[in-house]
N, C-alpha and C positions, 0 to 999 in steps of 0.2 A: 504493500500500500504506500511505503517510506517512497518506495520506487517511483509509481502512479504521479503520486504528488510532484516531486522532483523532477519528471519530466513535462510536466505542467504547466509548474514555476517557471522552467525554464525556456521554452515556448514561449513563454507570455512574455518572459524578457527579449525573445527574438522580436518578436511583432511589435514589442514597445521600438526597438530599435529602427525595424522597417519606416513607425510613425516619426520616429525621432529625425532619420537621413530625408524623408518624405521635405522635413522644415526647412532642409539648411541651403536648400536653392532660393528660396524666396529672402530668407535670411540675411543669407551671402551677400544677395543685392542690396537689401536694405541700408547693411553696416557698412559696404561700397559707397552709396551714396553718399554715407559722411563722410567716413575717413579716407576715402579716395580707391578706386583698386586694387593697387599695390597694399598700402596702408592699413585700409581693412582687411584683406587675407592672409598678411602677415600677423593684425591681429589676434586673428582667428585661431589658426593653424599654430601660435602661439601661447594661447590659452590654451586650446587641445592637446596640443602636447603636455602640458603640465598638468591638467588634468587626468592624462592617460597615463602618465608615468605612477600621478597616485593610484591611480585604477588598477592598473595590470602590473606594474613594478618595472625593473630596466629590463629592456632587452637583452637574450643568448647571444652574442654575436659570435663569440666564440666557439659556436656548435654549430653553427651556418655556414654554408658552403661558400667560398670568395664567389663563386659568378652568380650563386644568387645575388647574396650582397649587393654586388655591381649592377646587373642588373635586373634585379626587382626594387632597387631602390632608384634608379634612374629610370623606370615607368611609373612608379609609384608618383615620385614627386613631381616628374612632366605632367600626371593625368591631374594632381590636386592642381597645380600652377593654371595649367589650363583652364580648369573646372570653373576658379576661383576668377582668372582674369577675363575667362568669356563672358560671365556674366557682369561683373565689373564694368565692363567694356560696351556691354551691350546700347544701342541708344537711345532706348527705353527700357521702361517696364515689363511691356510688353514682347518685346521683342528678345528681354531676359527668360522669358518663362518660355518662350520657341526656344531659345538655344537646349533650355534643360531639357526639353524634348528629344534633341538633338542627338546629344551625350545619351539619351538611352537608347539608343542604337546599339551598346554596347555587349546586351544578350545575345542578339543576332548572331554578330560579328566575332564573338567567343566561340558560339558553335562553331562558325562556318573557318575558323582561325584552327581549331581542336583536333579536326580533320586532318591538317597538314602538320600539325605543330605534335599532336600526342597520338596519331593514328587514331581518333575515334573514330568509330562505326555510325553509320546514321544511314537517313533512307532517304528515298527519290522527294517527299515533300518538304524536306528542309527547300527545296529551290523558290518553291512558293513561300514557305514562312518566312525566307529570306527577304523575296520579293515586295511581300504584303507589310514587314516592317517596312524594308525604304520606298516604301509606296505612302507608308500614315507619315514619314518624315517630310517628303515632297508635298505633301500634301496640308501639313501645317504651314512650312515654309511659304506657300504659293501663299496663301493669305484669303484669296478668293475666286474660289475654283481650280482647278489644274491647269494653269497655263507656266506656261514656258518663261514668257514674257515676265511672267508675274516671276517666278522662283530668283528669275536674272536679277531681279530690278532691286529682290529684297535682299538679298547674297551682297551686290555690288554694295548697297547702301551701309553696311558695313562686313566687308569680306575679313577684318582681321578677325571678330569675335564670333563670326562664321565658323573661319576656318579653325578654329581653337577647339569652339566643339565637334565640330567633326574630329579633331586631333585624340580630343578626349576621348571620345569612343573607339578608336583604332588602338589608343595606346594603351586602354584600360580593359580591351581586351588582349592584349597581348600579356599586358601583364597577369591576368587569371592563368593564362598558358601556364606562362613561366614559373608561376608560384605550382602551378600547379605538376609540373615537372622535376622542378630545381629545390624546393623551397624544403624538403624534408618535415614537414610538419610544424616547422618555426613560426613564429607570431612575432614580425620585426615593426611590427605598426607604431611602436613607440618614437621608434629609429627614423623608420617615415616620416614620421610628421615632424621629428626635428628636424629634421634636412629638409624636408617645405616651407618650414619657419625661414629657415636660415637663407636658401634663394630667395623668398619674398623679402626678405630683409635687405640682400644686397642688391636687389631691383631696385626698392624703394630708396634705400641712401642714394644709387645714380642717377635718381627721376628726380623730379621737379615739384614730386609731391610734398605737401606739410600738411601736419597734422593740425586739423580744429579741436577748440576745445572740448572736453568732453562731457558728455549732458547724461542725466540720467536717462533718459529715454535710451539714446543711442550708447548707452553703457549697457544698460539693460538688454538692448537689443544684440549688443557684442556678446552677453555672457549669454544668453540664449544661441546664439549660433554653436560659441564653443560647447556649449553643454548639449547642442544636437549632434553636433561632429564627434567627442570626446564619445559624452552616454551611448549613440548609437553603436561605436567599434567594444565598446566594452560589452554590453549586454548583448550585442551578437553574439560575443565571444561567447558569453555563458550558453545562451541559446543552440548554436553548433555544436557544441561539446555534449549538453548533456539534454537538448529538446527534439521536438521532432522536426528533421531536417528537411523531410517533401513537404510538411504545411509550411515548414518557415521559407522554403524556398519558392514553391510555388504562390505565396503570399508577396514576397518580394515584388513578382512581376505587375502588381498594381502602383508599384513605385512610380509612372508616369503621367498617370490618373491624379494619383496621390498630390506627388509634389505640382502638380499644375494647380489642381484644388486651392494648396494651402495657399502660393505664395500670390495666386490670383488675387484671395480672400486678404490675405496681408498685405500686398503693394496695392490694392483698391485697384485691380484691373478687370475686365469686363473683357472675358475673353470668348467670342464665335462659336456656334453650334459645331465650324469647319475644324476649328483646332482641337476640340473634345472627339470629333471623331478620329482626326490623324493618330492624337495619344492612344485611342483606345486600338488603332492599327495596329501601333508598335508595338504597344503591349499581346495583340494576340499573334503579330508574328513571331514574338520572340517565343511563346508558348510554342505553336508549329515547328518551330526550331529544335525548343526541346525534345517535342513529342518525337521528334522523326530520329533522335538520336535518343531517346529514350524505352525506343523497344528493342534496340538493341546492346543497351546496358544498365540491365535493372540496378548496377549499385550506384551507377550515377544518378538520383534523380530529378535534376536539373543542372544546366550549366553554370548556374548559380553558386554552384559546390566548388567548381576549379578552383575558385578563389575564397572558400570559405573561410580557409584560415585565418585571413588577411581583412579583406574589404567587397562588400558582396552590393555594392553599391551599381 
């Protein structure tokens, strides 16, 4: 029964965490808007880390493989830098909450990565699950209806934090690969996120940015981001380890639903019937994705797991 319970508990801490990373798009941009891009993501991923060092303790580094090391930590910290300056960057609100949509490309593009990168096995409908996510992608992006014309027009209007989150979904699935090959079962998230600190940090000393004063509101709204970033890796962690991994996993994939919801609700944006349906594309191709690689390895049960140890974001 001691059993029952404990795996319960800890379930419940997976799905708090799914709501907790759900925030920290809308978040991100918020605290952006004060303290500038750089500024605020450094903040962020500054706080988190210290609060993850209390959570989970220091990092093994010494039991880690050096090319892990090297490289899960140079995708790791490309995918937060990204994550953090697409939307930063974005030239609204609105056009913040497209990107996040963006960057969830990222299930698809692990499966269809998986194949070449770990020999997984999967079957003839991944080409449509593949399809039908960057089809809800193109399809947000356009803005209003599927035209060509339209996708150019919203790309060009700002292609760098376009291309950022696109960047973010290639790199963060690469990185599920790798961890999921290389990593040995190590938990380097602490190590992560100080090395994301520390690039934002030396972005921001060579930028132009300065920092405003700080208000409770937008202090409040700092320790909210870290506390979604931080609590979310930590109580996954509990949740992997000892809850059920196909409900936490296949609950994950409303993460695009989710965080369009919240940060909609929080930045007071008024977002299209078009873009609720592009999210819910993505979200069911990346399921299709799973499925087709999911009948033929029942102990994976979603792609969501390559990187569980780590960040299932």
């Amino acid at each position: 029964m001691m059993q029952i319970r404990g795996e319960r508990a800890a379930t419940a801490c997976g799905l708090v965490a799914i709501v907790l990373w759900s925030t920290a798009a809308g978040l991100i941009r918020g605290v952006s808007e004060h303290f500038g891009p750089l500024g605020g993501a450094a903040l962020i991923y500054s706080l988190g880390a210290l609060m993850l060092l209390v959570l989970l303790g220091r990092p093994r580094i010494r039991s880690t493989s050096t090319l892990y090391l090297l490289l899960g930590s140079a995708l790791f910290v490309a995918y937060e830098v990204c994550l953090s300056l697409a939307l930063g960057f974005a030239s609204d609100r609105q056009q913040a909450i497209e990107l996040g949509v963006v960057n969830y490309l990222w299930p698809c593009l692990t499966v269809v990565l998986a194949i070449f990168m770990n020999g997984q096995k999967t079957r003839w409908f991944i080409v449509p699950g593949s399809a039908l996510a960057l089809f809800g992608i193109l399809w947000v992006v356009s803005g209003d209806g599927l035209s060509l014309p339209g996708i150019v027009r919203n790309v060009q209007s700002n292609p760098l934090s376009y291309s950022l989150a696109l960047t973010c979904a290639i790199t963060f699935a690469l990185y599920c690969n790798v961890t999921r090959r290389y990593a040995g079962g190590q938990n380097l998230v602490v190590l992560f996120f100080v090395l994301a600190a520390a690039v934002l940090w030396l972005k921001w000393f060579v930028s132009d940015e300065q920092f405003p004063a700080f208000r409770w509101a937008n202090s409040l709204e700092l320790l909210a981001a870290g506390v979604a970033m931080a609590g979310g890796y930590a109580l996954w962690n509990i949740g992997i380890l000892r809850g059920n991994l196909t409900l936490l996993a296949t609950s994950s994939y409303s993460a695009p639903v989710l965080s369009s919801a919240f940060a909609a609700a929080w930045l007071g944006v008024s977002l299209q019937a078009q873009f609720w349906q592009g999210a819910v594309l993505v979200t069911a191709g990346s399921l299709l994705c799973w499925h087709a690689t999911r009948q033929r390895a029942a102990l994976e049960p979603l792609p969501i797991q390559v990187c569980a140890d780590e960040n299932p974001r």
